[in-house]
C-alpha positions in Angstrom: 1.3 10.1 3.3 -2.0 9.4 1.7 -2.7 6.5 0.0 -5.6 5.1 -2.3 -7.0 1.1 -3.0 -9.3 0.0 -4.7 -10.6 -3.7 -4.3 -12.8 -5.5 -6.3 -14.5 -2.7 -8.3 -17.0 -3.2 -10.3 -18.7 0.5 -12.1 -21.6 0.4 -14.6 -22.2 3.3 -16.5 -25.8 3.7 -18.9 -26.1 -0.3 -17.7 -22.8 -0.8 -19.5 -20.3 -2.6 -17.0 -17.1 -0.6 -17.8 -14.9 -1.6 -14.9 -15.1 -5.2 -14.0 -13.2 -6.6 -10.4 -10.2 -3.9 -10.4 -7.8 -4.3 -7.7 -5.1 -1.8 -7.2 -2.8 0.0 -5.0 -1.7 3.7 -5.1 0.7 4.7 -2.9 3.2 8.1 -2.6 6.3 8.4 -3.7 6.9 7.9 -7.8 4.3 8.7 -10.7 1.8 6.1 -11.5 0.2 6.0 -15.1 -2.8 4.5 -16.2 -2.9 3.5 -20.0 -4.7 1.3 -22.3 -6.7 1.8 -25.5 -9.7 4.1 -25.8 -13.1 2.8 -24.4 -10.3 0.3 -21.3 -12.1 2.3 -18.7 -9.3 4.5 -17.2 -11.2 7.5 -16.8 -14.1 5.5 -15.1 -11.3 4.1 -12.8 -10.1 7.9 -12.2 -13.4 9.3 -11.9 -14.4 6.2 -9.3 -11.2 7.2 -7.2 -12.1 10.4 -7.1 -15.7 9.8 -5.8 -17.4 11.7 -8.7 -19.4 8.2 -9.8 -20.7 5.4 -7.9 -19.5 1.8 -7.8 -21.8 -1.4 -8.6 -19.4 -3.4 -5.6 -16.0 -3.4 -4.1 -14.4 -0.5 -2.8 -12.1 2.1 -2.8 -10.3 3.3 0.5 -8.1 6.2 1.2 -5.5 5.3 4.1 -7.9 1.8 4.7 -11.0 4.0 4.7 -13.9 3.4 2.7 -14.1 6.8 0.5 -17.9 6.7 0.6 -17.7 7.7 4.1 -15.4 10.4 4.0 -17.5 13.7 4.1 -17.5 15.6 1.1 -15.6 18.6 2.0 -12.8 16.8 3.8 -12.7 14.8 0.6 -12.4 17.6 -2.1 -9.4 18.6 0.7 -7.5 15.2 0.1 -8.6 14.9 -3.8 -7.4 17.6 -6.9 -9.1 16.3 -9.9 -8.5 17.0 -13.3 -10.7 16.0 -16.1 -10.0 15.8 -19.7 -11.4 18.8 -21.6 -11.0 22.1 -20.8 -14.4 23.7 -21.5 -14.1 27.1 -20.3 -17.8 29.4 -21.0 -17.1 32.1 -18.4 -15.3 35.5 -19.3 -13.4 35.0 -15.9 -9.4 36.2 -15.2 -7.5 33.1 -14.9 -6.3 33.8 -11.9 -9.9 33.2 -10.4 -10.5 30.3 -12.6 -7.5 29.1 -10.5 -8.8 30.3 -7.2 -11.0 27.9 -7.4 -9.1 25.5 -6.5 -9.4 27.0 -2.9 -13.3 26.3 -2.2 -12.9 23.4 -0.3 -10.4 25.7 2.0 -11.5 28.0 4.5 -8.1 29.7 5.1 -7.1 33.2 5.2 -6.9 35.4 2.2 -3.6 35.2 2.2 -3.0 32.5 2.5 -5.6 31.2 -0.8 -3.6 33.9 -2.4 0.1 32.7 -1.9 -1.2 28.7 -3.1 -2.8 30.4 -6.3 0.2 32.3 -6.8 2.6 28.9 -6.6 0.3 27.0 -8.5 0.3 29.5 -11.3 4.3 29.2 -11.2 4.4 25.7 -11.4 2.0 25.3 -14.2 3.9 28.3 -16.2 0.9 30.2 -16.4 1.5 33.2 -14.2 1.5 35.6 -17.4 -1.7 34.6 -18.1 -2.8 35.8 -14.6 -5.2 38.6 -15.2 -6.2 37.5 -19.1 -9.3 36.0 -19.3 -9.5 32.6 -20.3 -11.7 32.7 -23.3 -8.7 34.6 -25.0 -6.5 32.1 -24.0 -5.9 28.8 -26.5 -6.8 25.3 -25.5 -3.3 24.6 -24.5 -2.9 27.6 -21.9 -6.4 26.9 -20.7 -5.5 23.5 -20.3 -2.1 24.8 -17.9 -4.7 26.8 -16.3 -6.7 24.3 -14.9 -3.8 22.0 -14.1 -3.1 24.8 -11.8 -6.5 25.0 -10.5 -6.1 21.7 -9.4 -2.4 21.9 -8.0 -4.2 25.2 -5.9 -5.9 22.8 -3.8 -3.1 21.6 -2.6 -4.4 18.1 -1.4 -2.1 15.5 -0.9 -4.0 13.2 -3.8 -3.5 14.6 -7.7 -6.0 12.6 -10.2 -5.0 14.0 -13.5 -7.2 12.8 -16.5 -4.7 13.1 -20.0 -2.7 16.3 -18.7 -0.9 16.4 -21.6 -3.1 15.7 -24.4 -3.2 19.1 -26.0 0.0 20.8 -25.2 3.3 21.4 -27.4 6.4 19.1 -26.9 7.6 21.7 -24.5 5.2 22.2 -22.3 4.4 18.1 -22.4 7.9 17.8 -20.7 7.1 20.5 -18.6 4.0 19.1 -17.4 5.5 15.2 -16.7 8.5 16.6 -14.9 6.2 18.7 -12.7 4.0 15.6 -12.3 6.9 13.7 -11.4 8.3 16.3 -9.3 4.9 16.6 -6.8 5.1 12.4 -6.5 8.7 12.6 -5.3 7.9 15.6 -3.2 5.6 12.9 -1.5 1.7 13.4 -3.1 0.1 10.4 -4.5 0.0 11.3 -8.1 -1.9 9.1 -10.5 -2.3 10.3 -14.5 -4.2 8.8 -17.4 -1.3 8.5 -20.5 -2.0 7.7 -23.6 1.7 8.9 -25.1 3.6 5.5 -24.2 7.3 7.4 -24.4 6.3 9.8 -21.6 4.8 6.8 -19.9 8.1 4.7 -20.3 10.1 7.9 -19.4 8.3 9.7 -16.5 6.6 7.1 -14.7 8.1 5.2 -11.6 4.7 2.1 -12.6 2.1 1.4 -14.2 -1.3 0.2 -14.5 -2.8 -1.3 -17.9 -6.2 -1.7 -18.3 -8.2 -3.3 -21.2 -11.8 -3.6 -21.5 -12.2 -2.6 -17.4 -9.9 -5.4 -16.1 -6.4 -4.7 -14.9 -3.8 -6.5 -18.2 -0.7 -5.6 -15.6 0.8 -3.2 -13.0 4.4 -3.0 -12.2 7.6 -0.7 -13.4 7.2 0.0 -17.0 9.7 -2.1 -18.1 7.3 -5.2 -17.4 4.0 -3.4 -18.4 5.0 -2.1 -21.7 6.5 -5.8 -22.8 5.9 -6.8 -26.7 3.5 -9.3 -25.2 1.3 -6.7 -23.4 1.7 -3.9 -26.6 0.4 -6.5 -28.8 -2.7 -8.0 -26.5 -3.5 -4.8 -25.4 -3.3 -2.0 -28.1 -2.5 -4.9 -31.1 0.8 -2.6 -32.0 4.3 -3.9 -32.4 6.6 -1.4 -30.3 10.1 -0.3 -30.8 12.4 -0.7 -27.4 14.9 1.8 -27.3 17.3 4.0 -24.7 18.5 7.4 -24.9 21.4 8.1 -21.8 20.2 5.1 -19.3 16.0 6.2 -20.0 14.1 3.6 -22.1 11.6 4.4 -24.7 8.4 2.5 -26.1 7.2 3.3 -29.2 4.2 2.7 -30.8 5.0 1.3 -34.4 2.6 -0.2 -36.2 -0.5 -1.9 -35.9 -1.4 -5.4 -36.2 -5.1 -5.4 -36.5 -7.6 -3.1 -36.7 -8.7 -3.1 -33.3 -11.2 0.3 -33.0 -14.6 -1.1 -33.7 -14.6 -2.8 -30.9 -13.3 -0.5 -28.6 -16.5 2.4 -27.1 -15.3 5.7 -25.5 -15.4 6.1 -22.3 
């Protein structure tokens, strides 16, 4: 099973240091969030894992490996990435938009074929198959590239808000499938922003707040009062439906946005 560090990273991005000295562990198994405010630097963190931007220091290893000197196509084999957005300009089918998932493959027809086919199930978007995604609405298009990414098939899934503009339906849908590929052994790591799916779905983790690491652990321990208030200056209500606990967000304590930058 595949997993991912990162020690001691340090990312600048425009000469703005976003990530500062981030130590963390990824490992198979259970699905690991990353949350924190807007502008904490947990895109940065994805993007760093997923070798799409350089680091100022530190590293970040797959299996003890230094990333940097993984060639690239045996990279984009280990590494499905999924960015926030879904700008889609080509008239293209979305079956192809998923297909191209497979580019870092060189496998038979066939077989590219059968993985498009099962990603396309698993993201619910095998009506859509011959449509063309410019018809489709930002919420199907988003479904359609989560199954881009899930057509790769690599054993690492980097998954940038997957939920952010989807219904409460497919929202569930999407965090049980998440949770589903981690327990089927992948290393799945997703940027959250909802806290209840957070507290619900995943089996830890990881809170950043102005690119340091606030606390990592189950979310029982991440999501205390103490870090929802030093973190995202919200009081939370703490609540449990059939053994699962919730974490809401329930009203602010200071106006905390103008100092927080996008990122």
């Amino acid at each position: 099973m595949t997993t991912l560090s990162v020690r001691n990273l340090t990312v600048s991005l425009g000469g703005k240091p976003i990530l500062r000295d981030v130590t963390a562990e990824f490992a198979p198994g259970g699905l690991i969030g990353l949350i924190g405010p807007n502008g904490a630097g947990k895109s940065t963190l994805l993007r760093a894992m997923a070798h799409l931007i350089p680091h100022d220091s530190g590293m970040v290893a797959m299996d003890g490996q230094d990333i940097d000197g993984i060639p690239t196509r045996a990279l984009a084999r280990k590494i499905a990435y999924l960015p926030q957005g879904h700008t889609l300009h080509w008239p293209l089918r979305a079956d192809h938009v998923v297909a191209l998932g497979r580019l870092p493959h060189r496998a038979r027809p066939d077989r590219d074929a059968a993985a498009v086919r099962t990603a396309m199930q698993r993201a619910d978007v095998g009506q859509f198959a011959e449509r063309i995604v410019t018809t489709l609405s930002g919420g199907e298009r988003a479904r359609i590239m989560l199954a881009r990414a899930l057509a790769v098939e690599a054993p690492v899934l980097l998954v940038d808000e997957p939920v952010a503009s989807l219904d409460p339906y497919h929202q569930l849908h999407v965090m049980e499938l998440l949770r589903e590929l981690a327990k089927e052994g992948r290393l799945v790591v997703a940027v959250l922003h909802d806290l209840p799916l957070a507290t619900r779905f995943c089996d830890r983790l990881v809170m950043l707040k102005d690119g340091t690491v606030i606390a990592q652990g189950c979310a029982a321990d991440v999501l205390s009062r103490e870090n929802l208030q030093h973190t995202y200056s919200v009081e939370g209500v703490f609540g449990r439906e059939n053994d699962e606990q919730f974490v809401l967000a329930w009203r602010r304590l200071a106006a905390a946005g103008a100092e927080l930058a996008h990122v």
